[in-house]
C-alpha positions as CSV (number, residue, x, y, z in Angstrom):
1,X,-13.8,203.2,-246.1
2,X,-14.0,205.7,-243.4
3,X,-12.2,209.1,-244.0
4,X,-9.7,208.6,-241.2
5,X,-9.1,205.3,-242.4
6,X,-8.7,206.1,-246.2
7,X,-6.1,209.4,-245.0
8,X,-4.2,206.4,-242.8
9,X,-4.2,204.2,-245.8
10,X,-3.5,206.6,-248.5
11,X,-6.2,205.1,-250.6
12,X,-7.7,207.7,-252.8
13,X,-9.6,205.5,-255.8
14,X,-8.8,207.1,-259.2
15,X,-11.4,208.4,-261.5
16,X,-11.5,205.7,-264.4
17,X,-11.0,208.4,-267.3
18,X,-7.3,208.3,-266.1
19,X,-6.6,205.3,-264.4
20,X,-7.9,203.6,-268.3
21,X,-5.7,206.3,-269.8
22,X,-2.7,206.0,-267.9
23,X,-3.3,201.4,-268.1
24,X,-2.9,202.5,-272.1
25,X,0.5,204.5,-271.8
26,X,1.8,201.6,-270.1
27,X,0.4,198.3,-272.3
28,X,1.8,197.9,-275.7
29,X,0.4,194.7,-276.9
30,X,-2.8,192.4,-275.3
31,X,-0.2,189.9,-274.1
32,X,1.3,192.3,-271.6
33,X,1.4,191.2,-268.4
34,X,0.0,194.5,-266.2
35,X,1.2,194.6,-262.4
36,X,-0.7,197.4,-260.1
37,X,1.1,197.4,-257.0
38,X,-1.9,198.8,-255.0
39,X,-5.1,197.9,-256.7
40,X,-7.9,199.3,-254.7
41,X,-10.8,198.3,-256.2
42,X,-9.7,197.4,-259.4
43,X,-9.6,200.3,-261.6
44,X,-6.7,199.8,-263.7
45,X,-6.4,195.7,-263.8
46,X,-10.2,196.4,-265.2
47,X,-8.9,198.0,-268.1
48,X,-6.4,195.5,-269.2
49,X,-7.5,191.7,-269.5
50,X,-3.8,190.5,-268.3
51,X,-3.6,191.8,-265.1
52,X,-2.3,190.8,-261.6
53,X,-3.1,193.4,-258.8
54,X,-2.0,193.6,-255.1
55,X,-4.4,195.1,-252.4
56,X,-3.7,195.3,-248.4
57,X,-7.7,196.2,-248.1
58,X,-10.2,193.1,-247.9
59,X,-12.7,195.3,-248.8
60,X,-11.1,196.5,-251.6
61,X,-9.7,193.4,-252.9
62,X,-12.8,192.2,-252.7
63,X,-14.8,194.9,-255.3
64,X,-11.5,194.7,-257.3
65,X,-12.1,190.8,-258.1
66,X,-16.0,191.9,-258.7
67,X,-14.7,194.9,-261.2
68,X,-11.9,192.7,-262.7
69,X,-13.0,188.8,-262.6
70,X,-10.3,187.9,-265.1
71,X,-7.5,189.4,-263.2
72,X,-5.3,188.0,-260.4
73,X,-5.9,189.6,-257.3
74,X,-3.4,188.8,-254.5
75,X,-4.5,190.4,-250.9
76,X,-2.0,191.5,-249.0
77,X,1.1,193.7,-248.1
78,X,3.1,194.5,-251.7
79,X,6.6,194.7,-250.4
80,X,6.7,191.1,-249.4
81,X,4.9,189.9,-251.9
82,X,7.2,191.8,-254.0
83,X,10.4,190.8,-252.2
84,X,9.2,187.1,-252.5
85,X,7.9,186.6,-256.0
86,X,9.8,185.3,-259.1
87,X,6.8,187.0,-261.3
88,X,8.1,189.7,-264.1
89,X,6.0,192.1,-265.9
90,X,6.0,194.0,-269.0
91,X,4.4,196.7,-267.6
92,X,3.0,198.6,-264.3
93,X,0.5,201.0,-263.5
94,X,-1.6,202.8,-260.6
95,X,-2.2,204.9,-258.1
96,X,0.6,203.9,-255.2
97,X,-1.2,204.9,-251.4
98,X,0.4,208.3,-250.0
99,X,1.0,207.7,-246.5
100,X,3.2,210.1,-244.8
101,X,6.5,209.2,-242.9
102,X,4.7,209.7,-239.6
103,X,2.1,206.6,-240.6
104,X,4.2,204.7,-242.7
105,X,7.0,203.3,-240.2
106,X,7.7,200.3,-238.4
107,X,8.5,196.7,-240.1
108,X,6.5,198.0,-243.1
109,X,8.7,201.4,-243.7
110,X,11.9,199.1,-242.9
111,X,10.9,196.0,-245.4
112,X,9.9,198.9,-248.1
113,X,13.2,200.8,-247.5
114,X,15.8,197.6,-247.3
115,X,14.3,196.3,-250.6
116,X,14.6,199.6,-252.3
117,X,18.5,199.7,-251.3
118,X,18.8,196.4,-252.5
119,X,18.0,197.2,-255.9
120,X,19.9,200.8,-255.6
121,X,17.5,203.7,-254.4
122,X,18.6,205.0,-250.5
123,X,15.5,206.0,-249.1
124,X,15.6,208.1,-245.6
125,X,13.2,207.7,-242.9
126,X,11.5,210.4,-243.9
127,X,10.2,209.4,-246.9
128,X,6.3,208.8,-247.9
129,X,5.0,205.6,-249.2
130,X,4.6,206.3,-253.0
131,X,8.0,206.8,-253.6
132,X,9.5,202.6,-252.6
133,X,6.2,201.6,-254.2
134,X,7.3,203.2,-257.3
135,X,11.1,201.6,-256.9
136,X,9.7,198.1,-256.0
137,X,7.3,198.0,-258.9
138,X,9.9,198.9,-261.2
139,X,12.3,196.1,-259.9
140,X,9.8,193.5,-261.2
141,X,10.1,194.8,-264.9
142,X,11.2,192.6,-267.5
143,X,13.9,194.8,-269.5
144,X,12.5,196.9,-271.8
145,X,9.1,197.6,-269.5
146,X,6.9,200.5,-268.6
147,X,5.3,202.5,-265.9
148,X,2.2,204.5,-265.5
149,X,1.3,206.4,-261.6
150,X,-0.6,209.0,-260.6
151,X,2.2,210.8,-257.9
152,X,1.6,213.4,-255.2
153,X,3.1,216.9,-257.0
154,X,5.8,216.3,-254.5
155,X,7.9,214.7,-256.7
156,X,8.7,218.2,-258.3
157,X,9.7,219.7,-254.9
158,X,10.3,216.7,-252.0
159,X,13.7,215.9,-250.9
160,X,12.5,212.8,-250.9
161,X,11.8,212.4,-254.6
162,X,15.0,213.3,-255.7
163,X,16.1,209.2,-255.1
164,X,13.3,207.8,-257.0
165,X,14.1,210.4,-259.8
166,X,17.7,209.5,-259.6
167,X,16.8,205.9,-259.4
168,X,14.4,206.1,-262.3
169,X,17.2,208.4,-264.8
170,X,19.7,205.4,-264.0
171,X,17.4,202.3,-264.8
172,X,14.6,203.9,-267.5
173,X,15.7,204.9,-271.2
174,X,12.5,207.8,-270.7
175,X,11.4,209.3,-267.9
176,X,8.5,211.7,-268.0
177,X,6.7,213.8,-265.0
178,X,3.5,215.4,-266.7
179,X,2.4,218.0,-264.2
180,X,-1.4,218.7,-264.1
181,X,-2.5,222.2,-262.8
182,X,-6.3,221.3,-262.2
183,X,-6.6,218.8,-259.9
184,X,-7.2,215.2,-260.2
185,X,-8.5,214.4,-257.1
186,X,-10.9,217.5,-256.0
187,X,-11.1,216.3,-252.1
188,X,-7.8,216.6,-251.4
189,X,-6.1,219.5,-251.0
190,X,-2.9,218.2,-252.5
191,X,-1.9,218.4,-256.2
192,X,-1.3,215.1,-258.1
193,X,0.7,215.0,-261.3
194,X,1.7,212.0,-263.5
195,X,4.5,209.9,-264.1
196,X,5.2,207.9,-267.2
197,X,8.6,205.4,-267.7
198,X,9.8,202.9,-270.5
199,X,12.7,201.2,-271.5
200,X,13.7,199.4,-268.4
201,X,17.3,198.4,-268.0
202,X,18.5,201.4,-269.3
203,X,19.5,204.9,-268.3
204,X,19.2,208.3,-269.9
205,X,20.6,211.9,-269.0
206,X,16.9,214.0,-269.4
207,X,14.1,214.3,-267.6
208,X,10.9,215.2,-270.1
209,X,8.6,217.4,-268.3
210,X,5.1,218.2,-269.2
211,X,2.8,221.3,-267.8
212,X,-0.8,220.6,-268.5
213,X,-3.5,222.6,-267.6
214,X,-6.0,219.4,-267.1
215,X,-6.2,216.2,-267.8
216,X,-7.8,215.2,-271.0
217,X,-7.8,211.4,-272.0
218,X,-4.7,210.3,-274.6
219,X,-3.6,206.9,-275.7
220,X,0.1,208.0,-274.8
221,X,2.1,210.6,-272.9
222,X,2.1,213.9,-274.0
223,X,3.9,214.6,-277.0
224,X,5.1,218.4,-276.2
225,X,7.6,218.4,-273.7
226,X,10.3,220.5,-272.2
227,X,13.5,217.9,-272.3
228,X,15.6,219.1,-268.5
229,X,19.5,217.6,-268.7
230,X,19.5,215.5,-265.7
231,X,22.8,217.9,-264.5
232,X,20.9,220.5,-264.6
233,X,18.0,219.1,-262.9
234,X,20.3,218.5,-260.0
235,X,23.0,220.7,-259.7
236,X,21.4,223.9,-260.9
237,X,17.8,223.5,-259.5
238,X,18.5,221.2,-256.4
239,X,16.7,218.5,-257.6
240,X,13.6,220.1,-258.0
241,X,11.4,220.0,-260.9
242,X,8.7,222.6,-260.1
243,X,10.8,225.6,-261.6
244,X,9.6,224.4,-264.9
245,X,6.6,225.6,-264.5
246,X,8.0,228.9,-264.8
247,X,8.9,230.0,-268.2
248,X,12.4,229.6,-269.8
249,X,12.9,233.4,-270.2
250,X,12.2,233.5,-266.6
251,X,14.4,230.7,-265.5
252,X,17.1,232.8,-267.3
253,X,16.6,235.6,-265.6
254,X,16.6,233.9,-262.3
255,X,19.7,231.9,-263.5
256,X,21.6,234.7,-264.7
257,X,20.5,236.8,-261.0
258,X,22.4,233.6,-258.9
259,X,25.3,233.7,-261.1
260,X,27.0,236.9,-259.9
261,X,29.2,237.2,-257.3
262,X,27.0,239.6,-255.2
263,X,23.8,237.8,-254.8
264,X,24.1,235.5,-252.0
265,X,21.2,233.0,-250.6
266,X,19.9,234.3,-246.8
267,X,22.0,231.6,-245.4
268,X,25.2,233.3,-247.0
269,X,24.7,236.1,-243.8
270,X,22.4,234.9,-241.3
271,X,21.3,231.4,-239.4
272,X,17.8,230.8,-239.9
273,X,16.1,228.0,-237.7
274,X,12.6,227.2,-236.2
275,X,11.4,228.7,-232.8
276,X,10.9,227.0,-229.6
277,X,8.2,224.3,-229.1
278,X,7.0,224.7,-225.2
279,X,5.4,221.1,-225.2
280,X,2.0,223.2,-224.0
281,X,1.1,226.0,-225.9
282,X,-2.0,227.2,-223.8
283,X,-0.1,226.6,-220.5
284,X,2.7,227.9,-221.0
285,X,2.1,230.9,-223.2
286,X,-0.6,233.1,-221.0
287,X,-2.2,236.7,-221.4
288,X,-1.6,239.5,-219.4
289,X,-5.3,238.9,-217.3
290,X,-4.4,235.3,-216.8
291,X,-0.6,236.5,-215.4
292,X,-1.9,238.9,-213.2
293,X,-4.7,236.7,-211.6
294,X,-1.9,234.1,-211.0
295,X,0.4,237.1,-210.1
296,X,3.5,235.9,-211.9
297,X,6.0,238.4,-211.8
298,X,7.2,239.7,-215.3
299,X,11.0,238.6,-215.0
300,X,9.6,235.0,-215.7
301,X,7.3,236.6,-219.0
302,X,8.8,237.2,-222.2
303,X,7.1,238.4,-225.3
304,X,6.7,236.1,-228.0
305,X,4.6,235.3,-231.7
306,X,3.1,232.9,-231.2
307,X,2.4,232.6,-235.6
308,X,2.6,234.2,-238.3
309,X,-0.8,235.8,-238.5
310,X,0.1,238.0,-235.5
311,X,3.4,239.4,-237.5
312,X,2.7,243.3,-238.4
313,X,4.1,244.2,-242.1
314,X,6.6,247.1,-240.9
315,X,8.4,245.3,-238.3
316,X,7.6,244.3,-234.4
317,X,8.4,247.3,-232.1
318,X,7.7,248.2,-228.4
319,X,4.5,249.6,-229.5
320,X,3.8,246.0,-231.7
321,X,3.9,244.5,-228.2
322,X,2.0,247.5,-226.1
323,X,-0.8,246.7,-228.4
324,X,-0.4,242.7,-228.4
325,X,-1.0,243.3,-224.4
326,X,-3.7,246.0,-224.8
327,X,-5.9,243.3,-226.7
328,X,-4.8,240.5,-223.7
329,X,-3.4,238.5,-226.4
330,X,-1.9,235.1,-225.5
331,X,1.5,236.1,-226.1
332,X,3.1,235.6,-222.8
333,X,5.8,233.1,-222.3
334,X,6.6,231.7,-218.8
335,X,10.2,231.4,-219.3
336,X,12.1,229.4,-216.9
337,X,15.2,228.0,-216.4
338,X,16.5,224.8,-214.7
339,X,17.8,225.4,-211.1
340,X,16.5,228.7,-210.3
341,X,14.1,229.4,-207.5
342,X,11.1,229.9,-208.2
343,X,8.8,231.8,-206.5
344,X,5.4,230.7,-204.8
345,X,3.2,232.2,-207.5
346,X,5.1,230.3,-210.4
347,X,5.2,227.0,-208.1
348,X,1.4,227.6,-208.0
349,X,0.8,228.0,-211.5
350,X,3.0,225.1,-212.3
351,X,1.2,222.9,-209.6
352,X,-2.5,223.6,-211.1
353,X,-4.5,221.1,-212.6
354,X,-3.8,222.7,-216.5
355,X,0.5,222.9,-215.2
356,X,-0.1,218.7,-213.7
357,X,-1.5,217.7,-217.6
358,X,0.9,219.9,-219.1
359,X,4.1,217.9,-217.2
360,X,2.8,214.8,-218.4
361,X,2.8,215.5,-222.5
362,X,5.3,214.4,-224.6
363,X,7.6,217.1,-225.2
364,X,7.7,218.0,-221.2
365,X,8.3,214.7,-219.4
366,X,11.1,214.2,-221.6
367,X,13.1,217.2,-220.3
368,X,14.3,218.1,-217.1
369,X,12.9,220.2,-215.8
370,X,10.0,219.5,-217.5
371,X,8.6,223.7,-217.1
372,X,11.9,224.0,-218.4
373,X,11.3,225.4,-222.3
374,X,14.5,224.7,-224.5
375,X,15.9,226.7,-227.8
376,X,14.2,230.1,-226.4
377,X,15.9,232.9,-229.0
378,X,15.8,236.2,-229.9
379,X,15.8,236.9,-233.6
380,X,16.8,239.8,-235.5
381,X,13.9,239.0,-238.0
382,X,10.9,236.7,-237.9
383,X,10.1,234.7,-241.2
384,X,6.7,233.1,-241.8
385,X,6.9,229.3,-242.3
386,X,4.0,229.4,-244.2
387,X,2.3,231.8,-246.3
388,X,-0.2,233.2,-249.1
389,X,0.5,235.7,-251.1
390,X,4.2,236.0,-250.4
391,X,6.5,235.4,-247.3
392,X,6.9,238.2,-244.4
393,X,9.9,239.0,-243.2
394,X,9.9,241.6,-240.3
395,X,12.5,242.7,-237.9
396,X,12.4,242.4,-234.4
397,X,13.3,245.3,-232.5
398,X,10.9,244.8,-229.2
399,X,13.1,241.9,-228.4
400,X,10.5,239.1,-228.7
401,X,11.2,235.4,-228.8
402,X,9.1,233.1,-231.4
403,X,7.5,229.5,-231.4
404,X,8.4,227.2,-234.3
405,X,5.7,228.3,-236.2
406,X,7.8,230.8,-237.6
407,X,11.4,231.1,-238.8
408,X,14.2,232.7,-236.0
409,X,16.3,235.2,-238.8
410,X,19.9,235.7,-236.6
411,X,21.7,237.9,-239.0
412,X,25.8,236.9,-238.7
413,X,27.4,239.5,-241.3
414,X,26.1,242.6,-240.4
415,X,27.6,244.3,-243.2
416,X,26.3,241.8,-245.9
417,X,22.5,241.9,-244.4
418,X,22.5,246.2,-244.6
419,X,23.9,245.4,-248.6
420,X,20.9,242.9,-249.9
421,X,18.0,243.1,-247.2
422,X,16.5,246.1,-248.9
423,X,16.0,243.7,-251.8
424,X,13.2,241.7,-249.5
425,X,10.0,243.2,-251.5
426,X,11.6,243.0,-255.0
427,X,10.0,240.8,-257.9
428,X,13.2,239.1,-257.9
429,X,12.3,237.9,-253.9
430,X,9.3,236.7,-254.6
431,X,10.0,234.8,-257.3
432,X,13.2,233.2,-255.3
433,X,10.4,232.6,-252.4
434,X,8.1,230.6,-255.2
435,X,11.2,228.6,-256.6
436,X,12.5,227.4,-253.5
437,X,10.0,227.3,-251.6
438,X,7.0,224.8,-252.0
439,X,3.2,224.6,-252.4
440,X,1.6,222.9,-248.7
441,X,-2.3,223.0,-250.3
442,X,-5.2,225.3,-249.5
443,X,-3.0,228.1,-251.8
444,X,-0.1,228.5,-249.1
445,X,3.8,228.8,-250.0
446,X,5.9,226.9,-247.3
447,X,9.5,227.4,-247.1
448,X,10.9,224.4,-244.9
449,X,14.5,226.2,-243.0
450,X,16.8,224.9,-245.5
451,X,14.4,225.7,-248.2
452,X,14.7,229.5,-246.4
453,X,18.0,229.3,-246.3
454,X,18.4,229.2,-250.4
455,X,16.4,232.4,-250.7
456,X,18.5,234.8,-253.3
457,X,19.1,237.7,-252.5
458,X,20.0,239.4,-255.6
459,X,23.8,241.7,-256.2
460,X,22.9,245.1,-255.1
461,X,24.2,246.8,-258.5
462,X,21.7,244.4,-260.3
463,X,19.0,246.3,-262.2
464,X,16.4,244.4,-263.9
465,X,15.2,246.5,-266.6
466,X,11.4,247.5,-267.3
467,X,10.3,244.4,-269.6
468,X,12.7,241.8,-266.9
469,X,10.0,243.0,-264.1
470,X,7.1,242.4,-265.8
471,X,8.4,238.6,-266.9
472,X,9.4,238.3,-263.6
473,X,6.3,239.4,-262.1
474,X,4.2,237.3,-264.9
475,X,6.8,234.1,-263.8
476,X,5.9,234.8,-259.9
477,X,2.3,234.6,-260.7
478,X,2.1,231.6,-262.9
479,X,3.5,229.6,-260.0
480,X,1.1,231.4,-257.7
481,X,-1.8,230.0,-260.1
482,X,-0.2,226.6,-259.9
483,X,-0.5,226.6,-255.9
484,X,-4.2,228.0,-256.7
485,X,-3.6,231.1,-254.4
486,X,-5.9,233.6,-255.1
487,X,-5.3,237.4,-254.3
């Protein structure tokens, strides 16, 4: 399988260590029935001689019937076959294929989705593939059944995983997430953790987690857990489950920071939303050389940052931008508006042959006018999106604009924002930033705009005293380590 193909597919084969330890967790007895909802080439139906798998791939169904001779392979799409079958199971297990929202869509996303409502889990559009695998597997159980999957780490973090989770807490007597530092799958820059149910048909009000620091075979789940009230889970932590990688004295600390009345989340004083998107980048963003040459008159330029790389640490000034154009930097953007005339040299820039292929991209012959660029602001403070070590947050006194590569910071209670900003570089910031934010891969620490929005900003007469920083500091970089960031 090509690389583009296996990324479309979200087929990623499991080393056999796990894919035979996790078959174990889930079979009890030799006349369990074993259902793999996505059986690539046979890892886990190998390793259980009552097994039925399911596999889109004729390749891979192919080497799965070679691997597993004694095992029923059906090739074909799962949620169908799922939707149609009468067939029950004691147990499921596997590796369900990742495919992101923007691949998985269509009939497929809409067949996956309807039968997962049917049986009680409201999916959104925006929701990856492993997630109504997990949902429809579990609706084949026979009462009383189990599950075994490898899962994308998302399902500590994903708005989209909080369904499945409160989909598996209603219908499973245990759930268990078993998160695994060192990863399983070394070519992707993802993290994958594990996921381990039983007792189908009934409900329970904890979540077991498990932090491992590898994977090392077992014939069951882990029996050293931290046992998370499902309440807690979800009113407390926003139905997030990556917290608990942090230590319990440093959840405390961090729950006993958001209980008083003076620390307020960013979004308690200012509006925080993504930058422009121009629909062109290189066309319509130019550098000083390129707008002299075309002689565009600076009325129509504003200065903009363009990412977060560009953002200097003590804030962007005048001089920021002096030195921006000194270096010819592309950070010019041709800002026009609908129904203004526009003189010859604009016409002539947006008549050339790079203005005729920008008109015809997606983004710009869906507006009118198309040189048009919507949502142009000017923040009080620039936010990285995406980060390493920690999150910059700089203020914008040179007036600039931003694309959505960053966050646009508009404060909206002045006298709020002069109270907790000085707070930005504190241990307590950071480790706000780790909870709730998320790890993207590569190291980096995204924080999505609503996940910006829930930054704490801790009560100004809040002192944390000398041993408080250091757990705090030890809490920030523990989840560091479990992004693999490296200083």
């Amino acid at each position: 399988m090509t690389a583009d193909r296996q990324k479309l597919s979200g087929a990623y084969f499991t080393p056999e260590p796990l894919a035979g330890a996790l078959a174990c967790w889930a079979v009890r007895h030799d006349s369990d029935r074993l259902l793999d909802p996505s059986c690539g080439d046979g890892r886990f139906i190998a390793a259980h001689h009552n097994s039925v798998g399911i596999e889109q791939d004729p390749l891979s169904a192919g080497e799965a019937i070679e691997r597993a001779p004694w095992a029923l392979v059906h090739e074909g799409d799962f949620f169908p076959w799922a939707e149609a079958t009468s067939e029950r199971f004691e147990c499921c297990a596997g590796n369900p294929p990742f495919i992101r929202y923007q691949h998985f869509k269509g009939a497929v996303r809409k067949r996956a989705l309807d039968l997962c409502a049917r049986v009680g889990a409201q999916f959104t559009g925006l929701t990856s593939s492993w997630a109504p695998f997990l949902v429809a597997a579990a609706s084949l159980l026979k009462p009383g059944g189990r599950m075994a999957f490898v899962v994308p780490a998302e399902i500590g973090h994903a708005p989209y995983a909080a369904p499945l989770m409160e989909y598996l807490v209603t219908n499973f007597a245990v759930v268990h997430v078993i998160a695994v530092r060192e990863k399983l799958f070394p070519q992707l820059s993802e993290d994958c953790w594990l996921l381990y149910t039983e007792g189908f048909g009934g409900k329970t009000q904890e979540i077991r987690f498990s932090a491992l620091e590898r994977f090392e075979w077992t014939a069951r789940p882990p029996i050293h857990f931290t046992s998370i009230a499902v309440s807690e889970w979800r009113d407390q932590w926003s139905s997030h489950l990556r917290p608990f990688l942090a230590s319990s004295r440093v959840r405390g600390l961090y729950t006993e920071i958001s209980s008083l009345s003076g620390s307020k989340p960013l979004g308690a004083f200012a509006n925080v939303g993504i930058g422009y998107v121009s629909g062109d980048n290189d066309f319509f963003h130019l550098r000083p050389s390129d707008a002299a040459r075309w002689d565009i008159p600076a009325k129509f330029l504003h200065p903009t940052v363009r990412n977060g790389r560009s953002l200097p640490k003590g804030g962007i000034t005048p001089d920021t931008v002096r030195d921006w154009k000194k270096a010819d930097q592309q950070v010019l953007l041709l800002r026009l508006k609908g129904g203004e005339q526009l003189p010859t040299a604009v016409q002539r820039y947006l008549d050339s042959a790079a203005g005729r292929t920008a008109r015809e991209g997606y983004k710009c012959r869906n507006r009118a006018p198309w040189y048009a660029v919507p949502d142009v602001q000017v923040p009080d403070f620039v936010l990285t999106y995406m980060s390493g070590r920690t999150p910059h947050f700089v203020q914008n006194t040179a007036g600039v604009t931003c694309t959505n590569t960053v966050h646009s910071v508009r404060i909206k209670d002045t006298e709020l924002a002069k109270k907790l900003l000085p707070a930005w570089n504190s241990p307590a910031l950071e480790l706000s930033c780790e909870l709730e934010g998320h790890p993207l891969g590569g190291g980096m620490l995204k924080l999505e705009v609503r996940e910006a929005r829930r930054v704490l900003f801790p009560a100004p007469e809040f002192v944390l005293d000398r041993r408080a920083k250091q757990d705090i500091k030890a809490g920030v970089a523990e989840l560091r380590r479990w992004r693999h960031y490296v200083d």
